[in-house]
N, C-alpha and C positions, 0 to 999 in steps of 0.2 A: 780446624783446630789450629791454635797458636802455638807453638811451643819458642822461647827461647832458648837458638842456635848458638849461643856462649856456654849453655850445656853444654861440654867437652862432650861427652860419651854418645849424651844424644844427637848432637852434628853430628861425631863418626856414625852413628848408625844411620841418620838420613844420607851420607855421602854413599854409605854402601846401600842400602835401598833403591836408590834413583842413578847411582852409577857418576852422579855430580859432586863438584868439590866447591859445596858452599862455604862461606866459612863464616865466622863470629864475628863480632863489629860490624855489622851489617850498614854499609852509609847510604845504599841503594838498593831498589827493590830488584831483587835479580829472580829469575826463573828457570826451573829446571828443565830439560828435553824430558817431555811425554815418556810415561813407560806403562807398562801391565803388571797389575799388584791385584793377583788371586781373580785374574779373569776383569778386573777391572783398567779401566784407562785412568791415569795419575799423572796431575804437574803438580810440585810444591813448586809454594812461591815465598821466598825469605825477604820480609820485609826489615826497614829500621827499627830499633825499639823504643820504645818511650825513657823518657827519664837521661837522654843524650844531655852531656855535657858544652857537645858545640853547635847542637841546636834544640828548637825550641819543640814542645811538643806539636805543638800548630804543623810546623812545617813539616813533619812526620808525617801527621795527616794529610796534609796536603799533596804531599809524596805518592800516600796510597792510596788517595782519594783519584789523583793522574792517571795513574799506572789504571786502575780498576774501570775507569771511564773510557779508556782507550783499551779495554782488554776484550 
């Protein structure tokens, strides 16, 4: 699932979820430390969003295209 992290409320609820302090404006793809959610094992991963001003869509992708080939 995607969710946009510029959602105030819903950021605070992933930071309390995962115990991490990600934040909105996302310019890199950051990742959380591993946790257990209802018996399961869980990383969010907060990526850039589309539609950035100081860059391009492409290089978005490209971003998370890196991150996911080396993951």
């Amino acid at each position: 699932m995607n969710f946009p992290l510029a959602w105030p409320r819903f950021a605070q609820f992933i930071n309390l979820l995962s115990g991490a302090n990600l934040g909105s404006h996302t310019s890199t793809v950051q990742v959380t430390d591993p946790f257990d959610l209802d018996g399961r094992h869980v990383t969010l991963i907060d990526t850039p969003g589309f539609g950035d001003t100081t860059r391009s869509d492409i290089d978005v992708l490209k971003e998370i295209a890196a991150f996911l080939a080396t993951s």
